[in-house]
N, CA, C and O of each residue as an XYZ file, in Angstrom:
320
protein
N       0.847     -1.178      0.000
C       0.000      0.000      0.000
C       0.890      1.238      0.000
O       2.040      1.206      0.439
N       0.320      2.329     -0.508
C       1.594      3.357     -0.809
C       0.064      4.749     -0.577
O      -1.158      4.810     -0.714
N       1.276      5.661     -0.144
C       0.122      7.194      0.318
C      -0.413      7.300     -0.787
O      -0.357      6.576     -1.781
N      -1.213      8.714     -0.481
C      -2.139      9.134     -1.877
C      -1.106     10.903     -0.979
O      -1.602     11.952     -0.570
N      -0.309     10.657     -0.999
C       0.236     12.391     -0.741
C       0.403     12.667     -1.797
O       1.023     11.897     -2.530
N      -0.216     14.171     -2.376
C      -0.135     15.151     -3.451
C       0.577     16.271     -3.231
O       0.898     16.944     -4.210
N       0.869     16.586     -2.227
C       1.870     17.551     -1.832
C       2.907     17.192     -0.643
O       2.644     16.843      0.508
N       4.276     17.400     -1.319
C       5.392     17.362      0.040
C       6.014     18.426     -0.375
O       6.174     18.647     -1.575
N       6.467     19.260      0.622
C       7.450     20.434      0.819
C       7.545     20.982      1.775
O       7.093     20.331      2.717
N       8.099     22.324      2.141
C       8.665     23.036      2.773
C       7.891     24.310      3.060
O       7.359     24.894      2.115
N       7.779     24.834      4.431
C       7.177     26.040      4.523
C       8.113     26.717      5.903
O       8.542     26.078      6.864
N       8.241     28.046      5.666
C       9.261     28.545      6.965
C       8.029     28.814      8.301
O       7.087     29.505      7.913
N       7.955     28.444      9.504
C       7.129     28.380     10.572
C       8.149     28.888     11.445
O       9.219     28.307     11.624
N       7.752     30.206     12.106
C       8.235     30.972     13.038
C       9.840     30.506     12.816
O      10.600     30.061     13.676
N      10.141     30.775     11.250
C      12.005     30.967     11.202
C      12.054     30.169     11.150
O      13.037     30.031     11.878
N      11.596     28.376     10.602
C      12.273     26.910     10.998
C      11.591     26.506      9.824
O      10.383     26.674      9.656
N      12.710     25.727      8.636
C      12.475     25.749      7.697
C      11.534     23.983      7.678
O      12.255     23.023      7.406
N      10.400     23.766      7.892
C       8.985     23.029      8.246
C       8.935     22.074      7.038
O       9.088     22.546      5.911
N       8.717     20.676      7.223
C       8.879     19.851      5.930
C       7.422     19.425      6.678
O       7.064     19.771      7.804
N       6.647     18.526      5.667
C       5.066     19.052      5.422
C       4.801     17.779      4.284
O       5.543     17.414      3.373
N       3.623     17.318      4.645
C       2.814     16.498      3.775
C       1.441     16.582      4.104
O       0.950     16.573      5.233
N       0.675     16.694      2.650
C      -0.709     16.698      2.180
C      -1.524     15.769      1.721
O      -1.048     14.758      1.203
N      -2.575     15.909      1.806
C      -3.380     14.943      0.762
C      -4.946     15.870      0.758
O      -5.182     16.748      1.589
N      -5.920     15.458     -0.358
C      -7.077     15.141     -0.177
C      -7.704     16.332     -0.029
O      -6.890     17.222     -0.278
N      -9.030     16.881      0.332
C      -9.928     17.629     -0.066
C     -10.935     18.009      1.071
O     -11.755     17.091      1.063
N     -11.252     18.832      1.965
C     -12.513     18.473      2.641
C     -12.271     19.273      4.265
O     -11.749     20.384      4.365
N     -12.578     18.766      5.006
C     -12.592     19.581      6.486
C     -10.914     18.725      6.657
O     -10.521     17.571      6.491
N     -10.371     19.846      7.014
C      -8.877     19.638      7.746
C      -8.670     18.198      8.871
O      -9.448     17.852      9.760
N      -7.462     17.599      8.500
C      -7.133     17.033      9.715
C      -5.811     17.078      9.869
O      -5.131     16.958      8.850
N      -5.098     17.273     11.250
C      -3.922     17.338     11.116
C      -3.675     16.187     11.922
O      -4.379     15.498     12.659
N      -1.751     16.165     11.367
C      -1.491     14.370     12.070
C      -0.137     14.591     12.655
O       0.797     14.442     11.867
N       0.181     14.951     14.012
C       1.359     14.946     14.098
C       1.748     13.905     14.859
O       0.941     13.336     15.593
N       3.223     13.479     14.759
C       3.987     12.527     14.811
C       4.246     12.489     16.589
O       3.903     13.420     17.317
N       4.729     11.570     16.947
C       5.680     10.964     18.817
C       7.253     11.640     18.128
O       7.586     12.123     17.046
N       7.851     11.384     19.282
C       9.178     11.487     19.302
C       9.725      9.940     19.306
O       9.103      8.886     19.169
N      11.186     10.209     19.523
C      11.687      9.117     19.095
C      12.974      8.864     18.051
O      13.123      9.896     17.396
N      13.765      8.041     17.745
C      14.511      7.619     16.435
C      13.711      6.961     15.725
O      12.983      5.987     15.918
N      14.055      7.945     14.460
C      13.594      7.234     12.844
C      11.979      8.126     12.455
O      11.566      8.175     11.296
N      11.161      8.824     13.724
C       9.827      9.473     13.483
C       9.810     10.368     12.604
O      10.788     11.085     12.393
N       8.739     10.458     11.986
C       8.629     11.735     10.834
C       6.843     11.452     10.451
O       6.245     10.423     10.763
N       6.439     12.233      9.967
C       5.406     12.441      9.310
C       4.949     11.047      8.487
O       3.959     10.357      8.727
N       6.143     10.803      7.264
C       5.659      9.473      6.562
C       6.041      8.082      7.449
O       5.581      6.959      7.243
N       6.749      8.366      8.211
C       7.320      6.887      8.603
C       5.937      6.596      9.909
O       5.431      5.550     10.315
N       5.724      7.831     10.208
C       4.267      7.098     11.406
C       3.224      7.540     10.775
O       2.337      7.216     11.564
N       2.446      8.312      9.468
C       1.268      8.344      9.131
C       1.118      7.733      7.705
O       0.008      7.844      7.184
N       2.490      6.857      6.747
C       2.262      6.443      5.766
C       0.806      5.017      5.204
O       0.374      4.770      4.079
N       0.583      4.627      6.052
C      -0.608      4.025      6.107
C      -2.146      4.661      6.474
O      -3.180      3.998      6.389
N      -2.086      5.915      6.848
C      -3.450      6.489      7.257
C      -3.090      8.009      6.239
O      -3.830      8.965      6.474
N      -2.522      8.110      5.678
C      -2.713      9.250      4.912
C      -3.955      9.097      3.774
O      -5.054      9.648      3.703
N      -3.357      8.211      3.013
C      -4.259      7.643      1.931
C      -5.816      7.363      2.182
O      -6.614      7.916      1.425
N      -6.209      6.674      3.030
C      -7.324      6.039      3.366
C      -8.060      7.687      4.071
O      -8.874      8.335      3.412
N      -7.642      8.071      5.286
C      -8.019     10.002      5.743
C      -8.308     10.838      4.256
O      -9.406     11.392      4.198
N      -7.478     10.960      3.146
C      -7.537     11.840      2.386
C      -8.727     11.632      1.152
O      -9.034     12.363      0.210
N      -9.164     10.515      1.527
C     -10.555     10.362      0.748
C     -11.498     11.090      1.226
O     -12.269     11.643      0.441
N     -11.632     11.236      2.525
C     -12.317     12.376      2.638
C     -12.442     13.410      3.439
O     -13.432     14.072      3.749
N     -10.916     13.507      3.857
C     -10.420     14.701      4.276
C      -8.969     15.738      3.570
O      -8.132     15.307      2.776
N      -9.013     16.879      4.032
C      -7.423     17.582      3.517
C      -6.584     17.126      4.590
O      -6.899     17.616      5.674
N      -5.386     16.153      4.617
C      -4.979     15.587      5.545
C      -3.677     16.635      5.493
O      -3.309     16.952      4.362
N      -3.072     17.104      6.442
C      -1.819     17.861      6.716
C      -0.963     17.076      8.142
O      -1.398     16.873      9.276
N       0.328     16.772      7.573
C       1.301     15.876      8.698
C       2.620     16.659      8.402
O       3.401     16.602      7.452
N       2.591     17.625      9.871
C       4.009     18.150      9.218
C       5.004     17.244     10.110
O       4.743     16.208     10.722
N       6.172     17.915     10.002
C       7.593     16.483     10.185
C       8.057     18.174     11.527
O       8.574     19.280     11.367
N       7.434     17.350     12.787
C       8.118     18.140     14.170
C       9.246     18.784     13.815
O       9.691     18.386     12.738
N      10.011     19.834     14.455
C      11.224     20.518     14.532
C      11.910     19.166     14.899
O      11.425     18.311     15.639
N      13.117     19.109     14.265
C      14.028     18.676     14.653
C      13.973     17.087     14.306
O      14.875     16.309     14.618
N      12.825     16.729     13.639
C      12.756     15.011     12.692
C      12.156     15.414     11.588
O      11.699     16.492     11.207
N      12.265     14.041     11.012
C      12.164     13.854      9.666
C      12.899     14.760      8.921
O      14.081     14.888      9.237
N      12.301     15.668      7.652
C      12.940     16.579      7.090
C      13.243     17.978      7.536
O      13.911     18.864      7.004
N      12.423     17.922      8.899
C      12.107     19.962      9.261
C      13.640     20.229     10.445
O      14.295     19.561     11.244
N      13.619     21.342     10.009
C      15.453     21.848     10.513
C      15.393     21.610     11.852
O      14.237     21.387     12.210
N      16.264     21.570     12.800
C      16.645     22.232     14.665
C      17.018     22.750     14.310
O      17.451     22.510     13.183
N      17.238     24.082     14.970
C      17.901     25.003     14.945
C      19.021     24.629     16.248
O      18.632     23.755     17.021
N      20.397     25.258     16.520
C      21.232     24.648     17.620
C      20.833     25.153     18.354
O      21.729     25.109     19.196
N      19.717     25.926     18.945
C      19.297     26.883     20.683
C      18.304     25.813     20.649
O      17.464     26.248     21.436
N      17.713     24.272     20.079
C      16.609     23.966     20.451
C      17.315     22.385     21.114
O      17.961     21.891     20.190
N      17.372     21.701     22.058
C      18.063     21.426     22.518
C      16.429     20.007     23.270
O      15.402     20.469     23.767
N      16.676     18.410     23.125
C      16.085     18.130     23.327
C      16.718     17.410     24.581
O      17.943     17.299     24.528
N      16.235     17.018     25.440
C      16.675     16.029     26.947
C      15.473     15.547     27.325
O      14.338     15.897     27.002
N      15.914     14.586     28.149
C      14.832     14.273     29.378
C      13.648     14.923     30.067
O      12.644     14.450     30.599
N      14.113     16.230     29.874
C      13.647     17.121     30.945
C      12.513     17.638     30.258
O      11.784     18.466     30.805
């Protein structure tokens, strides 16, 4: 099974250059991702994008600092 994403790219969000996936048509849903190694947008919503975007505008952006979207070095993740 493979997405139905029609749009991937880039948008700047408060200065942080934001990697971003779309699909589909209809009342908004957004999908954001856990933390973790290896998380991003496609790697935890590539199975529910497709099937959501039938009949919704599905938007999954990729958190600061995974998948494709930048850290900046003042953003600093720990335990804490």
């Amino acid at each position: 099974m493979t997405t139905a994403v029609t749009q991937a790219g880039t948008i700047a969000s408060a200065g942080i250059r934001t990697s971003y996936l779309q699909a589909g048509a209809g009342e908004p849903v957004i999908m954001l991702h856990g933390s973790g190694p290896g998380v991003s947008a496609m790697a935890n919503w590539q199975y529910t994008i497709g099937p959501l975007s039938q009949r919704f505008h599905v938007l999954a952006p990729d958190i600061v600092g995974f998948g494709a979207t930048e850290r900046p070095e003042h953003i600093v993740y720990s335990l804490r």
